[in-house]
C-alpha positions as CSV (number, residue, x, y, z in Angstrom):
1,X,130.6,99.9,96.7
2,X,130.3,102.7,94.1
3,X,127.2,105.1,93.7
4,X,125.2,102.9,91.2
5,X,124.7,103.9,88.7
6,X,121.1,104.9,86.5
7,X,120.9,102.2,84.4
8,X,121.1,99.8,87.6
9,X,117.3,101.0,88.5
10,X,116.4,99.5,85.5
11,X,114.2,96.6,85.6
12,X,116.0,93.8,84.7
13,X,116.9,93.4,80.6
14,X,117.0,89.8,80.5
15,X,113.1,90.3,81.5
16,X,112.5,92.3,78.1
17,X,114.2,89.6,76.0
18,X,111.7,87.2,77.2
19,X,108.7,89.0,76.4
20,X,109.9,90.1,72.9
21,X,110.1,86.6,72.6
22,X,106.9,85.7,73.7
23,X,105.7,88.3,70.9
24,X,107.6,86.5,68.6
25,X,110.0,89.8,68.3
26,X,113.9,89.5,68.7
27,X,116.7,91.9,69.3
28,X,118.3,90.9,65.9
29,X,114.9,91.8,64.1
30,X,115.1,95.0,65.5
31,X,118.3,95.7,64.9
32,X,117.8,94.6,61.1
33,X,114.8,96.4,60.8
34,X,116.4,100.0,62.3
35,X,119.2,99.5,60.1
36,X,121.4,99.0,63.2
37,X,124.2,96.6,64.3
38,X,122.6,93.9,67.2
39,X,125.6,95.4,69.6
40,X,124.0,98.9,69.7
41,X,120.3,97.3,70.2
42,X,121.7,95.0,72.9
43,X,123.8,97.8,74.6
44,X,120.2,99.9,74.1
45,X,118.4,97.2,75.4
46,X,120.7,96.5,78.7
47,X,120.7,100.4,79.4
48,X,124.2,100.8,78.7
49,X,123.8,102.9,75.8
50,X,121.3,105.6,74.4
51,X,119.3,105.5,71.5
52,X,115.8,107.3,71.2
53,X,115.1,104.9,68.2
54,X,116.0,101.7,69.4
55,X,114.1,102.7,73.1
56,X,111.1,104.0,71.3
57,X,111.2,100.7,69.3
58,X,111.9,98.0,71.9
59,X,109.1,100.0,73.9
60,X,106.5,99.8,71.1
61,X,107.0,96.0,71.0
62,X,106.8,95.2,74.7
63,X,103.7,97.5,74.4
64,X,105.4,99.8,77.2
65,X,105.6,103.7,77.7
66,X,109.3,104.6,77.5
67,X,108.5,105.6,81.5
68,X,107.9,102.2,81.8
69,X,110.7,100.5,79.7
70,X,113.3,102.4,80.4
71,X,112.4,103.9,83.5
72,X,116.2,105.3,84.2
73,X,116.0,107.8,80.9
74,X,112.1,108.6,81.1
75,X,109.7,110.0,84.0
76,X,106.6,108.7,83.9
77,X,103.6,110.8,82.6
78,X,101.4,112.3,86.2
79,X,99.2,110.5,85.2
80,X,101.3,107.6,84.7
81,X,102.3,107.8,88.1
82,X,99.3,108.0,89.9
83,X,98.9,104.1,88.1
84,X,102.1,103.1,88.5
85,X,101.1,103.9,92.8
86,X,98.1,102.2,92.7
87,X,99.3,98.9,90.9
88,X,102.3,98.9,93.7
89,X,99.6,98.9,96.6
90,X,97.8,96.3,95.3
């Protein structure tokens, strides 16, 4: 076994697609919407490739921080933190 790598902290992607669904929000809109191919959102989206727009984005429509979304690229605000910890001991 290899040293994983950041993107494998992420929660899992397949997660996000389902509640951008629920919102009524798909990968494809985004993607048209930005002005980008669906591969790039997707690669975005699965944390395989970088993109401050298409994270800020897919963020704003699961109603995330980026801390939250993409935890392997963003550290959570202190205060952020301090929530996250007391959500996890509940």
């Amino acid at each position: 076994m290899g040293t994983p790598r950041r993107a494998d902290r992420r929660a899992c992607p397949e997660g996000w697609l389902v509640l951008l669904r629920q919102r009524g929000v798909h990968l494809s809109g985004i993607a048209r919407e930005l002005g980008k191919d669906l591969s790039v959102v997707s690669r975005v989206n699965n944390g395989h490739r970088r993109s401050r727009m298409i994270e800020r984005e897919i963020a704003r429509r699961l109603d995330l921080p980026l801390s939250e979304a993409f935890p392997e690229w963003y550290e959570p605000a202190s205060g952020a933190r301090d929530v996250i910890a007391s959500v996890m001991q509940i």
